[in-house]
N, C-alpha and C positions, 0 to 999 in steps of 0.2 A: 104448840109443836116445838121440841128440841131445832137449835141453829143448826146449820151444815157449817162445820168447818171445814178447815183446812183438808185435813187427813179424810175426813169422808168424803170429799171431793172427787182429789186425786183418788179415793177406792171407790168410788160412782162410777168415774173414768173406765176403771178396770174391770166393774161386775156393780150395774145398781143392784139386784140382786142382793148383791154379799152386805152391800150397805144396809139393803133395807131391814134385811136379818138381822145386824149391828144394833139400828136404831128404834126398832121394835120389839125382838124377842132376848134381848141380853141377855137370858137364863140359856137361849140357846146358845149362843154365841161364846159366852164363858168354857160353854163345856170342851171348845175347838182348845187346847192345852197349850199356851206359848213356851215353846222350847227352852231351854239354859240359853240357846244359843240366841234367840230372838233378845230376850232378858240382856244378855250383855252385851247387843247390839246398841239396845235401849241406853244404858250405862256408861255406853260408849260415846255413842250423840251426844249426851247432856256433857260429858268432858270434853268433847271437842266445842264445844259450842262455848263451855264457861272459859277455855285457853283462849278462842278466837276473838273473844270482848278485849281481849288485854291489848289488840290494836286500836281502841279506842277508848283512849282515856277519859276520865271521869263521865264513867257514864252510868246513868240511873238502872237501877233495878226495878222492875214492876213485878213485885213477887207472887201476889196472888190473881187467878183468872176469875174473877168475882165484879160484880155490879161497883164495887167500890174503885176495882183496879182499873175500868173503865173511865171512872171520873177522873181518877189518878192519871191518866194518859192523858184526857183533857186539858187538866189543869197544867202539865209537864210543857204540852206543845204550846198551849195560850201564854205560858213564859218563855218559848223558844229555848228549852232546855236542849244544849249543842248533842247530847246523846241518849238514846233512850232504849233499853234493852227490855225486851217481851212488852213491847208496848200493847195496850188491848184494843180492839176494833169492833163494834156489833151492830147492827142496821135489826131491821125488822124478821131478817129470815138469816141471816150470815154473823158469824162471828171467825176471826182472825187477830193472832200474835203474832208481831214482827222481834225477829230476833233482837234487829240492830234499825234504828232511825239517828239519822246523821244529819244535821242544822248544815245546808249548802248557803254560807253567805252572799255567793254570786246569785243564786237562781232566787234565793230567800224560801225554800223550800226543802223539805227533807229528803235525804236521800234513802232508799232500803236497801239493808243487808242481808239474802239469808244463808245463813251457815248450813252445807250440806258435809257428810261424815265422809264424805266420797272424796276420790281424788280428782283432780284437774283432768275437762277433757279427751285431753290426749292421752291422758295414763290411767283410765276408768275402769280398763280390765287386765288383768297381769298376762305379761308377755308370753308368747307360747315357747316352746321347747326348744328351737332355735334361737331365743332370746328378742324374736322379733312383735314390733307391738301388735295385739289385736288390732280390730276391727271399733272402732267409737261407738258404745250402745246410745243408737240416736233417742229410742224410745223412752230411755232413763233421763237423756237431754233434755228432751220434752219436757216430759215430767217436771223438771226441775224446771223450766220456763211455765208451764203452768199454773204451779206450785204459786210462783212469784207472781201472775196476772192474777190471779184468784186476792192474792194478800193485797195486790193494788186497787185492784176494784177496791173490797170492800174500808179501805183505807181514804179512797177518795168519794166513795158514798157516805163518807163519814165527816164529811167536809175539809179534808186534809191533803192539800194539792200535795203533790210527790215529781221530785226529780227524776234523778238517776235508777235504774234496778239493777242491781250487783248480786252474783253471787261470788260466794267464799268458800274455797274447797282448799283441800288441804296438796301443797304441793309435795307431789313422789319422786322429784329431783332433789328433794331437800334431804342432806346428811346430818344428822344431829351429831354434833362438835362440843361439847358442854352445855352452856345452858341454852334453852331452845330461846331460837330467835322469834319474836314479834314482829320485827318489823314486815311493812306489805310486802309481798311476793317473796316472802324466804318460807317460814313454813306453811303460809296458807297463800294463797293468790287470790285474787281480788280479780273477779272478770265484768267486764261492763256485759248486763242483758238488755241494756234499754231498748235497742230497736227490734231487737225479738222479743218482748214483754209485750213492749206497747203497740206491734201490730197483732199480736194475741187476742190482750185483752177487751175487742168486741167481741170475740168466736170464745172465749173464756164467761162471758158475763151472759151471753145467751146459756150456754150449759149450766151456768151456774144454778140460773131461774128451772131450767128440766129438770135439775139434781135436785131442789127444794121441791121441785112439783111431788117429784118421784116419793121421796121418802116422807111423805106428805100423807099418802095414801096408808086409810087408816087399814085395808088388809091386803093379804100376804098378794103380788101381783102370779099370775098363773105360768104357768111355760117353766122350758129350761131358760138357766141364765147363759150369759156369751159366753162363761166358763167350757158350757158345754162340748162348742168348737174347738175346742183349743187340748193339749195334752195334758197330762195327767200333772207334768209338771207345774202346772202354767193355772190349773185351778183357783179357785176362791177359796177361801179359809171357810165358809159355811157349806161349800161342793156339796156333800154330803145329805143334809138337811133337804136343800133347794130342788135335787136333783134323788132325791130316795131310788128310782128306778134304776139307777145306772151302779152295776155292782163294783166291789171293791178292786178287783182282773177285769176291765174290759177293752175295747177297741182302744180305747185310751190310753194304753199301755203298750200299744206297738211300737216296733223299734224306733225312733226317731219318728212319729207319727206327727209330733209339734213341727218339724218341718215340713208334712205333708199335709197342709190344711183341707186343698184341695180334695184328697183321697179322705181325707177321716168325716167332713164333709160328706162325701158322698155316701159314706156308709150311714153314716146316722140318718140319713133322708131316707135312706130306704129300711128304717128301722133293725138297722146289724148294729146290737150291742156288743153281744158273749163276743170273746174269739172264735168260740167254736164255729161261730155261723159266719165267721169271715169266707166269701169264697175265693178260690185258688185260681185266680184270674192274674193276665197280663201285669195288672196295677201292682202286684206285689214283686215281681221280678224288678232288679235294677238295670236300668237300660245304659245309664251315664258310665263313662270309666273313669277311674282314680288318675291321681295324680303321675300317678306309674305307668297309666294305658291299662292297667286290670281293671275287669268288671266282679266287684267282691261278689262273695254269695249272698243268695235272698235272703236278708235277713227277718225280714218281716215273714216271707213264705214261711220260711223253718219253723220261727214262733208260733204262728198259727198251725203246722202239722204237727210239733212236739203236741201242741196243747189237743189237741183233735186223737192225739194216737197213744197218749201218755205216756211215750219211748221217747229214749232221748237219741240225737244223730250224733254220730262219732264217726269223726275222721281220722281211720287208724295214721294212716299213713301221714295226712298234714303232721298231726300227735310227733311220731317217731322225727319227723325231719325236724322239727322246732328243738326236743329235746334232746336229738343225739346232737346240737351246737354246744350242747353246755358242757364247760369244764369245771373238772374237781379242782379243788373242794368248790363246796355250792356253797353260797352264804344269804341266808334269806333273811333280808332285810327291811326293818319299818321304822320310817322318823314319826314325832310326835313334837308340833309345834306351836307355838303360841304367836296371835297377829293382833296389833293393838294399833289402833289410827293416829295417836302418837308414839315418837319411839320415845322409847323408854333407856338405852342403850346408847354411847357412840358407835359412830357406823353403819345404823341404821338409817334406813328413809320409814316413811309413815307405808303401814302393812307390810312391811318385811317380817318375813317369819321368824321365828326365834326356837331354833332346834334348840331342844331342852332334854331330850329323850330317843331313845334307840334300841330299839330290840334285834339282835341277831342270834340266827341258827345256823351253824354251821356244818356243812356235811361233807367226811373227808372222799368218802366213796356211796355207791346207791346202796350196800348195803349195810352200811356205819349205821349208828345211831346220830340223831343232831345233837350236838353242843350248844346250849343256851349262855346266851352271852345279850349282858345288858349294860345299861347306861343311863340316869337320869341324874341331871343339874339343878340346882333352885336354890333360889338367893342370889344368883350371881347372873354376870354375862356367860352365858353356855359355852359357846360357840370354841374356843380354844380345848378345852378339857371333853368335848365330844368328838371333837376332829382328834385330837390327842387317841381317845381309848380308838376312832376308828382302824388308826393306822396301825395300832398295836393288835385288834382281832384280824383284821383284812389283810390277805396274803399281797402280793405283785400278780399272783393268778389266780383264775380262778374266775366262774360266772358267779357275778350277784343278781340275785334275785327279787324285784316289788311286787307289788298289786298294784298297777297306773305309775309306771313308773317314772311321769311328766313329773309327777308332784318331786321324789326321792328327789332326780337329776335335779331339777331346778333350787332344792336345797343344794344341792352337790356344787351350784356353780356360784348361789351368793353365797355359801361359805367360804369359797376357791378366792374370791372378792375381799371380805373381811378378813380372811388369811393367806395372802399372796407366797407365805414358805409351803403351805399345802397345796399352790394349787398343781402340781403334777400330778400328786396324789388323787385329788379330788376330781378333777378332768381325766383319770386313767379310771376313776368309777363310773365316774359318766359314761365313757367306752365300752366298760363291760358289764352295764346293767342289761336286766330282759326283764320284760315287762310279763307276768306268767300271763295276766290277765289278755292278753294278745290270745290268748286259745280259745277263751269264753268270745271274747271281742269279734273275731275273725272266724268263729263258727265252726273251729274243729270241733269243740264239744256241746251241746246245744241241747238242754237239758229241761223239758216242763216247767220244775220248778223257780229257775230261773226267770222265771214270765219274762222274756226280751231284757234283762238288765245285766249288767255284768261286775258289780259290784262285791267286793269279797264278802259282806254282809249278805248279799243275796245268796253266794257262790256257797261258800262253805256251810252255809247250815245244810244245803240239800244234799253235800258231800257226807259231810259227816253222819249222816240219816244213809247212804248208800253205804258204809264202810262201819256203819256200827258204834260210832262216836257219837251219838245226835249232843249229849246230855254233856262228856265231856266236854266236848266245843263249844257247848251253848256259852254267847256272850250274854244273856238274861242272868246268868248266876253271878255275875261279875259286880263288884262295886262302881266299879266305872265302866259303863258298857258301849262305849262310841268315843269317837275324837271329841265330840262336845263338851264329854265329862272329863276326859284328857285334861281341854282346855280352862276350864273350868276348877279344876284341880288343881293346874300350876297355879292359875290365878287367887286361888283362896289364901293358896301356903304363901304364895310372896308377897300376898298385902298384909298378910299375917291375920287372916280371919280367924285361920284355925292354928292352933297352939299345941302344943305337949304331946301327948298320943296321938291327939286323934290329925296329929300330920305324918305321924309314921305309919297311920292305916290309911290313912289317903297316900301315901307313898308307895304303898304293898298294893294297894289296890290299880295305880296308875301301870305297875311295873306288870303285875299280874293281865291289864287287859293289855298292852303292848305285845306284852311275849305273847296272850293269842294269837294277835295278828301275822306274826313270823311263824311259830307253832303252823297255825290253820294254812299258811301257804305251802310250809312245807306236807301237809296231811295231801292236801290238792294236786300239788307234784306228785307224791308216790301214787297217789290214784289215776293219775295221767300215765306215769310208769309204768304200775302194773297192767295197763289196759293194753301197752303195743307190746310186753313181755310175751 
């Protein structure tokens, strides 16, 4: 039987299920498609991991994961070799790589390192729209302490006492100044986990033995997986396979339903999959008030009576008072950016976005025609020469218009940052953005096809299908048909993968899906328009 490592572990943790699928049926399992975006997540780790060695000097390479590179570890620690990168670990059921082992002379033992792509703690999720921090995702914390008890177990069943357990994230207080700093605590931080490791790892070393039991079992085990409970979002990568009965639209797909475990719970006990068969009980009404003292509309009820009545709800009148706020000219606007775990850039901190791209439509009146107005950068630092064409298409008046327009502002204010001559400019856009998607969001318009999401992906195809554009709009026809391929794009042309032509049709291509997204907003507006006319 295959060792459990690491990573099947931590995905034991989260759906044995999904593991056991992994570890038995890999033909099925391949077929689950790892996204560009997954891929350069990948791509992204091993650079942040090969920069974060450079804090400790002279330290051995274990290049390959093979029966030889195991002895090779051996032989490295029985010399007390002071550092040792991917050292290998295997017992009879477990195998583990340590990123970093470090020769502690006081203790006469080694210390671990493991390098995560993430940022410090306290900066793990990007600040909300007031600039203030989230919330600390404790469960990702975990994670990453279990991560480390799992590596120390099978490190010390290997007969290799250990010190210290450290992890090393990358600090999002750090400004890159010229060349990126090494030293501790500048661009990556060093945090001690020893005493949350090592009261772990006895409640880590018992799962460990369940998790080898588990994927042990030579056939498939019966039932739904824990995925089940849980939303649509929040699935297994094998969902699909494990759970056949549960269709591609179900309960699982209610508004914010991941927050209502208790309520999604109860419906699958009593066997309500479809929406259709959701009933129009108390549970679906919201009891709580916002932060205002409003209590918003059902939004789960609606979903389930658009889906039950194939009509969609429209609220004339919400419609009319959101839209008659806006002033001429309209200008609809989308950035397109790129985030990279180191920065690349003075200025930056590690995931700061790197507006490279911008599409605008601008409308002088409702019944004008829109002006397409663009802008994309590459090769260089963006940030000056996009602010630059901003200021020159954006009037002093005027509503501009996003889709989520948390993401737009929040560029709007680290640019305001890196550019302290614009920031009145950029802070008087911040002021006068509107977010359109506030209409989907807040239930003026509330449309079947939209299954409960409000995303312009989801939004505009069913628009366009209503108003006779389905084929124009489609982003399927597109070369680059999402922010991923956006991202993905910048990336090719400025490492210089792609060369000659074929960077001037990935440029055509990049500018072409951009301008839909401003395009298709503005298509959504006149459809909003014409409906309180």
């Amino acid at each position: 039987m295959a060792l459990l490592t690491k990573t099947d572990f931590i995905l034991y943790r989260e759906c044995p299920n999904d593991v056991w699928v992994k570890k038995h049926k890999p033909e099925i399992y391949e077929k689950f498609e790892v996204s560009e975006f997954e891929e350069s997540l990948a791509e992204m780790g091993n650079e942040v991991e090969e920069l974060a060695r450079r804090m400790f000097p002279d330290g051995y390479l274990v290049e390959r994961r093979s029966e030889g590179s195991r002895e090779l570890t051996k032989k490295l620690i029985s010399e007390n070799k002071p550092v040792i990168f991917q050292a290998v670990f295997t017992t009879d059921k477990f195998f583990a790589a340590s990123d970093v082992l470090k020769w502690n002379d006081e203790s006469r033992k080694y210390d671990i390192y493991e390098i995560k792509m993430s940022s410090t703690e306290q900066q793990d999720a990007e600040d909300d729209e007031e600039g203030k921090p989230k919330k600390v995702n404790k469960k990702k914390e975990l994670q990453y302490e279990y991560d480390l008890a799992f590596q120390s177990n099978v490190i010390e069943m290997s007969g290799v006492p250990l010190n210290k357990k450290y992890l090393v994230r990358l600090n999002k207080a750090y400004i890159k100044n010229g060349e990126l700093d090494f030293t501790p605590n500048k661009l990556f931080i060093i945090e001690d986990k020893t005493e949350a490791v090592d009261c772990l790892r006895p409640i880590a070393s018992g799962e460990m033995e369940r998790a080898y039991e588990y994927i042990s079992i030579p056939t498939q085990p019966s039932g739904t997986c824990p995925c089940y409970y849980k939303g649509r979002s929040a699935h297994c990568t094998a969902f699909s396979y494990i759970n056949p009965t549960v269709p591609a639209y179900s309960v699982h797909d209610l508004n914010r339903i991941g927050s209502s475990k208790k309520y999604l719970m109860e419906l699958l006990d009593a066997g309500i999959i479809e929406i259709g068969d959701v009933p129009e009980d108390e549970r679906l009404f919201p009891k709580e008030p916002d932060k205002n003292g409003k209590v918003s509309k059902p939004k789960k009820l609606n979903q389930v009576r658009v889906h039950k009545s194939q009509k969609p709800l429209i609220d004339i009148e919400a419609i009319k008072k959101e839209l008659d706020s806006f002033v001429y000219p309209l200008y609809f606007l989308d950035y397109e950016t790129y985030t990279t775990a180191i920065p690349i850039y003075d200025g930056y901190h590690p995931y700061q976005h790197i507006v490279f791209q911008y599409s605008l439509h601008v409308l002088k009146s409702k019944d004008s025609k829109p002006a397409d107005l663009e802008c994309l950068i590459l090769n260089k630092e963006p940030s000056r020469d996009i602010v630059k064409s901003l200021r020159e298409n954006i009037g002093d008046t005027g509503t501009i218009i996003s889709w989520y327009k948390n993401f737009e502002n929040s560029r709007n204010r680290d640019l305001a940052k890196l550019l302290p001559e614009y920031k009145d400019f950029l802070l008087d856009m911040v002021s006068r953005t509107y977010d359109l998607m506030d209409i989907v969001e807040n239930q003026h318009y509330v449309h079947p096809g939209f299954q409960g999401r409000a995303s312009i992906k989801k939004v505009l195809p069913v628009i366009a299908k209503i108003v006779g554009r389905e084929e124009e709009l489609s982003y399927k026809k597109l070369g680059v048909q999402n922010g991923t391929g956006a991202i993905e794009a910048y990336r090719q042309i400025n490492s210089g993968e792609l060369i000659g032509e074929a960077v001037k049709e990935k440029e055509r291509q990049m500018l072409e899906y951009c301008k839909l997204d401003t395009y298709g907003m503005y298509v959504i507006w006149k459809h909003f328009l014409d409906l309180i006319l």
